[in-house]
C-alpha positions as CSV (number, residue, x, y, z in Angstrom):
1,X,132.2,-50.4,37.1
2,X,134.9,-50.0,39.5
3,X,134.3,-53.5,41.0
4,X,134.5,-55.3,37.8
5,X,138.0,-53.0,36.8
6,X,139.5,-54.2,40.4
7,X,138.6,-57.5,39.1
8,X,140.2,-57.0,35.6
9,X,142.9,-55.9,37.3
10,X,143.3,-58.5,39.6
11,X,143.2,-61.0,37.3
12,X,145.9,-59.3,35.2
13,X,148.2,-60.1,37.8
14,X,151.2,-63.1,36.6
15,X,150.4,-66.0,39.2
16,X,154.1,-66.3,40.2
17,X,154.1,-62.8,40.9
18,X,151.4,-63.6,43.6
19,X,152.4,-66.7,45.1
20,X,156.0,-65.3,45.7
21,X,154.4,-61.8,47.6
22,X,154.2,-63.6,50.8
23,X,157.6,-64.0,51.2
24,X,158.9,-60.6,49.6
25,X,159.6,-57.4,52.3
26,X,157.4,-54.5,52.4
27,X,158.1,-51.3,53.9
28,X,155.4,-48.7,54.8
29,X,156.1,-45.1,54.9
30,X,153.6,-42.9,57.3
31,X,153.0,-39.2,56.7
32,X,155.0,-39.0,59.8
33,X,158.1,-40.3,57.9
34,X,157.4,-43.6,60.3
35,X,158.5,-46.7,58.5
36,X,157.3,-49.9,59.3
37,X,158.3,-53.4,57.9
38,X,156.3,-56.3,57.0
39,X,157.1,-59.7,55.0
40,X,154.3,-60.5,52.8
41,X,152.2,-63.0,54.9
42,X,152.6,-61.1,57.7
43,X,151.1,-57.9,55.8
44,X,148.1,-59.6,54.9
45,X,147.5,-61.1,58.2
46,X,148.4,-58.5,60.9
47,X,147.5,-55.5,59.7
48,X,145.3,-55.3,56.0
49,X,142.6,-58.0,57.1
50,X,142.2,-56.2,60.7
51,X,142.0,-52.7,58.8
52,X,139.5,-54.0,56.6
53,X,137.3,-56.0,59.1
54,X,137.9,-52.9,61.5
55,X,136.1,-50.3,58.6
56,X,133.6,-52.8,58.0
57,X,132.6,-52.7,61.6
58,X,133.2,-49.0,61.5
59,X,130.5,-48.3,58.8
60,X,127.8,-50.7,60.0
61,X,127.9,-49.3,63.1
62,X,127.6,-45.4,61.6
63,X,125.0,-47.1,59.7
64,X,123.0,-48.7,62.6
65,X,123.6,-45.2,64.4
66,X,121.9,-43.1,61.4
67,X,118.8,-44.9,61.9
68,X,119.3,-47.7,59.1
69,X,118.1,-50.9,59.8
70,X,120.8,-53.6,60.0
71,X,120.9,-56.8,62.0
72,X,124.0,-59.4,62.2
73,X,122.5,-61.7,59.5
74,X,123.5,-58.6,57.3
75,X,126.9,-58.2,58.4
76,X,127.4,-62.0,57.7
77,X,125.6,-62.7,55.0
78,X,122.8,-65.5,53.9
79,X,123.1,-69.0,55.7
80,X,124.4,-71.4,53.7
């Protein structure tokens, strides 16, 4: 359910609204009251695809630890 809503959502989106992100400025405020600046592109690129591929990593190897039985054909998926 809350796959197919990020979907929806996702596909709510106006295009030109997307294509132009990657050039628009971006300012993250920490708890700290840290700020840190990002354009667009460099958002996605340095910082939310290592997070995500960081807690990916993170999990299947909490996973592996508890005793569940992964291998590195699971982490990457079927052959194609």
């Amino acid at each position: 359910m809350r796959i197919a809503a990020a979907i929806a959502f996702a596909q709510s989106l106006p295009r030109a609204e997307i294509d132009g992100a990657a050039d628009k400025e971006v300012v993250f405020t920490f708890k700290n009251g840290a700020t840190r600046r990002f354009i667009g592109r460099s958002l996605l690129l340095t910082f939310s695809v290592p997070q995500f591929f960081f807690h990916v990593t993170t999990a299947y190897d909490i996973l592996r630890h508890a005793g569940v039985d992964l291998a590195k054909k699971d982490f990457l998926g079927p052959r194609r």
